[in-house]
C-alpha positions, -999 to +999 in steps of 0.1 A: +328+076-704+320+062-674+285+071-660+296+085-628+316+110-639+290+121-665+276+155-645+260+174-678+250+207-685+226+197-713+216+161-718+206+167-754+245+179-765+257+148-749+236+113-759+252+113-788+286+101-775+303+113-809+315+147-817+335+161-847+372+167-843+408+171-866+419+140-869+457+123-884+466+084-881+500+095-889+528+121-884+532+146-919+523+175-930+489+193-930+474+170-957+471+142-930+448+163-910+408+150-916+378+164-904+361+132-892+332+125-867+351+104-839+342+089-799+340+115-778+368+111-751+361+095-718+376+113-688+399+103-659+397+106-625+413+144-622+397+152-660+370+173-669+353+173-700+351+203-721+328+216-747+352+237-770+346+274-776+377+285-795+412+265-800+444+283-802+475+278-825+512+276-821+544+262-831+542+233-810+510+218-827+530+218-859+556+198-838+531+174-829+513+175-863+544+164-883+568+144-853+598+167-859+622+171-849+619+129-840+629+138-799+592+149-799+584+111-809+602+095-781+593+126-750+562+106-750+538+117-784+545+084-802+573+072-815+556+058-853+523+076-855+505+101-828+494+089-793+468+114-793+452+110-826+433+147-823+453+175-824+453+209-804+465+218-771+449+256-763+418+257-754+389+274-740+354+262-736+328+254-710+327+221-686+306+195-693+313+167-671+339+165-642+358+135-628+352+116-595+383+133-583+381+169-595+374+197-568+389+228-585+359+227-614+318+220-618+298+217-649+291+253-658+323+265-656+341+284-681+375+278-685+408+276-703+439+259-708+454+232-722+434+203-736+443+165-748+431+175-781+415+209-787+404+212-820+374+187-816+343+195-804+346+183-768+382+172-752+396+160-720+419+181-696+435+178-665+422+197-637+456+215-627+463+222-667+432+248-667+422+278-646+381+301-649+383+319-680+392+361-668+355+374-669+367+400-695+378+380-723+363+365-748+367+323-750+387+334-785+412+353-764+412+327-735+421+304-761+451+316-776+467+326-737+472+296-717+506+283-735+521+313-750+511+336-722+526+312-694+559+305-714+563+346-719+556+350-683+577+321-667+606+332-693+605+367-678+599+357-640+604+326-629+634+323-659+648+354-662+644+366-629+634+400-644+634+432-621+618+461-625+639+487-649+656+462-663+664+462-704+650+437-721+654+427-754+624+404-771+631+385-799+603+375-817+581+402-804+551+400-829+544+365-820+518+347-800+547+343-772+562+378-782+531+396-783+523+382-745+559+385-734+557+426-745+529+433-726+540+416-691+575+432-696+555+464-696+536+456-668+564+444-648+581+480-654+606+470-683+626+492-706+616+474-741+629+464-771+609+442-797+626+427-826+600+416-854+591+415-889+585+440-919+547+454-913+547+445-872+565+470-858+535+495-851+518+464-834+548+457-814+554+496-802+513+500-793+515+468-765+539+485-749+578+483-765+597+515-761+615+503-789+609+481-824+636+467-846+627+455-882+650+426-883+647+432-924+663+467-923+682+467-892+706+445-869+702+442-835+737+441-827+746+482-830+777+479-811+758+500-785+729+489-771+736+460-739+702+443-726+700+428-689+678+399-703+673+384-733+643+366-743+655+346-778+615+332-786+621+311-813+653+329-827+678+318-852+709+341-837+740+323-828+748+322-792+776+340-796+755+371-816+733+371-785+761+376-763+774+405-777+748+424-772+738+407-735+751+423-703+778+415-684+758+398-660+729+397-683+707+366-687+694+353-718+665+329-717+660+307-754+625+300-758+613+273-781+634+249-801+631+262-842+655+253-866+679+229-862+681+192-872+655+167-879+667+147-852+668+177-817+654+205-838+669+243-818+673+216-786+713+218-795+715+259-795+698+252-758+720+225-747+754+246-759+742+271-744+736+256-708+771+240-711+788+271-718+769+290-689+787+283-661+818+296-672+809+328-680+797+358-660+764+354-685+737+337-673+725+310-706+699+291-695+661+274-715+630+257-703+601+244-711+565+260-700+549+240-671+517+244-682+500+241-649+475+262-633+492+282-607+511+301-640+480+297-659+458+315-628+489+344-623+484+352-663+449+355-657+450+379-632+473+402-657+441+396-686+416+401-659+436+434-646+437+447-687+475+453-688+475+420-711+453+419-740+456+389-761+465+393-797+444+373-824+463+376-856+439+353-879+404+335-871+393+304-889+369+273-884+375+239-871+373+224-911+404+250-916+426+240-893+451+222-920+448+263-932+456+278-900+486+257-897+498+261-934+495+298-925+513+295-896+544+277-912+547+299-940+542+334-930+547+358-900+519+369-885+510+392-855+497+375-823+479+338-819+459+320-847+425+312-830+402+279-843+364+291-837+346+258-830+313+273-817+295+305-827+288+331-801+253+322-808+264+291-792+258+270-824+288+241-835+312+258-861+324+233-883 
């Protein structure tokens, strides 16, 4: 780190330039994840540093974990093993240490986002990927917003092009991205629908869904029910499925890429659906979060305002990450998985 970016909030927590982090030299599955005392990262110009309160959990750290599908490799992650050797991306924590170009953050600050590697003790961010932590909630729930809660809301605005009254049916509704994309639906003045799992469906229906389909004992295509936007989060129902029960003029907005091949992953559901778009009255359409701090600041006004809530489904220590993720993979769970890397009591959590 270079000594004139090195503004500190305590000297102490930073002399020792090392720091404990979740570590993999190569792309597989959970069992290449270490716990291993590693260089704590230097910062750029526009960076802060962090010290890491909490460390959320979603699909695409498993993406990043394990290199599939392989178009992850070559977007920029590395192509044979990971660029970024420390996993994580959430985050919420406290700066440290700013860069020589940073004006939107001091040391002091408490913040969230999305972090070069969260589940360390300290990481590196961008300056426009974070916006000040909303007063109310606690760094746990700051931690698991930033990417879901910016995807659900730019796949309902900016996206879908939603308008108050609208139907909208959510796919995936007990998610970390459902769970956020339910309660902004409801705050935008949406009629609901949330399809989710066996054991979810009270969860669903108290943030704010009018309506809760178990996917396990009912289909959503009824033959009656027409939605004017569909948001498909991380769906396995064939375009044409989707369609049948999308309006005439309906939108339907895929978000995330599950299933699929090693090689795209859901990318191909996306692309045939963008081709097929614009011959049809339907609008098709995908896109990926922008993860940048005018989205993550409009979120934070909908936490601050409490008509969003964030949704912790499971809490677990920076040593059980490789757990969190396991979990994660193999079960449906409500809301975000949070990684608690300090105590409240402001101690390190290993």
């Amino acid at each position: 780190m270079q000594q004139s970016n090195k503004t500190t909030l305590d000297r102490n927590s930073l002399e020792n330039d090392q720091m404990l982090a979740i570590v993999q030299d190569t792309y597989g599955a959970t069992d290449v994840l270490q716990l291993r005392t590693v260089d704590r990262p230097e910062i750029e110009p526009t960076e802060v540093l962090i010290e890491v309160h909490a460390a959320g959990v979603d699909r695409g750290v498993w993406h990043l974990m394990t290199g599939l599908p392989y178009l992850v490799r070559v977007a920029g992650f590395g192509v044979t093993k990971p660029k970024n050797p420390v996993l994580g991306l959430d985050v919420a924590g406290v700066v440290v240490a700013v860069g020589s170009e940073v004006t939107r953050f001091q040391p002091g600050d408490e913040v969230f986002g999305v972090g070069k590697g969260s589940y360390a003790q300290y990481t590196a961010a961008e300056q426009d990927k974070l916006a000040h932590k909303p007063s109310n909630a606690t760094f746990e729930q700051a931690a698991v917003s930033a990417i879901s809660g910016i995807t659900a809301l730019e796949a309902l605005t900016d996206v879908g092009k939603f308008e108050p009254g609208q139907k909208v049916l959510i796919i995936g509704a007990s998610g970390g991205v459902g769970t956020f994309a339910v309660q902004l639906a409801h705050a935008l003045g949406a009629e609901i629908t949330g399809v989710s799992g066996p054991g979810m469906t009270d969860t669903v229906r108290k943030i704010g869904a009018d309506r809760v389909i178990d996917y396990t004992k009912e289909d959503l295509v009824d033959g009656t029910s027409q939605y004017d936007l569909i948001l498909d989060i991380g769906g396995r129902n064939s375009i044409s499925r989707l369609r049948s029960v999308l309006a005439k003029k309906g939108t339907l907005v895929i978000v995330g890429g599950e299933g699929g091949n090693k090689l795209t992953g859901g990318v191909g559901r996306q692309v045939r659906a963008m081709m097929i778009s614009p011959f049809i009255g339907q609008r098709l359409t995908a896109f990926v979060a922008t993860e940048h701090f005018t989205s993550i600041e409009r979120l934070a006004g909908y936490i601050e305002s409490g008509e969003v809530v964030p949704t912790i489904g499971g809490r677990y220590r920076l040593a059980e990450v490789p757990a969190a993720i396991d979990h994660l993979a193999t079960s449906e769970s409500s809301g975000k998985t949070v990684i608690v890397v300090r105590e409240r009591n402001g101690g390190a959590n290993s």
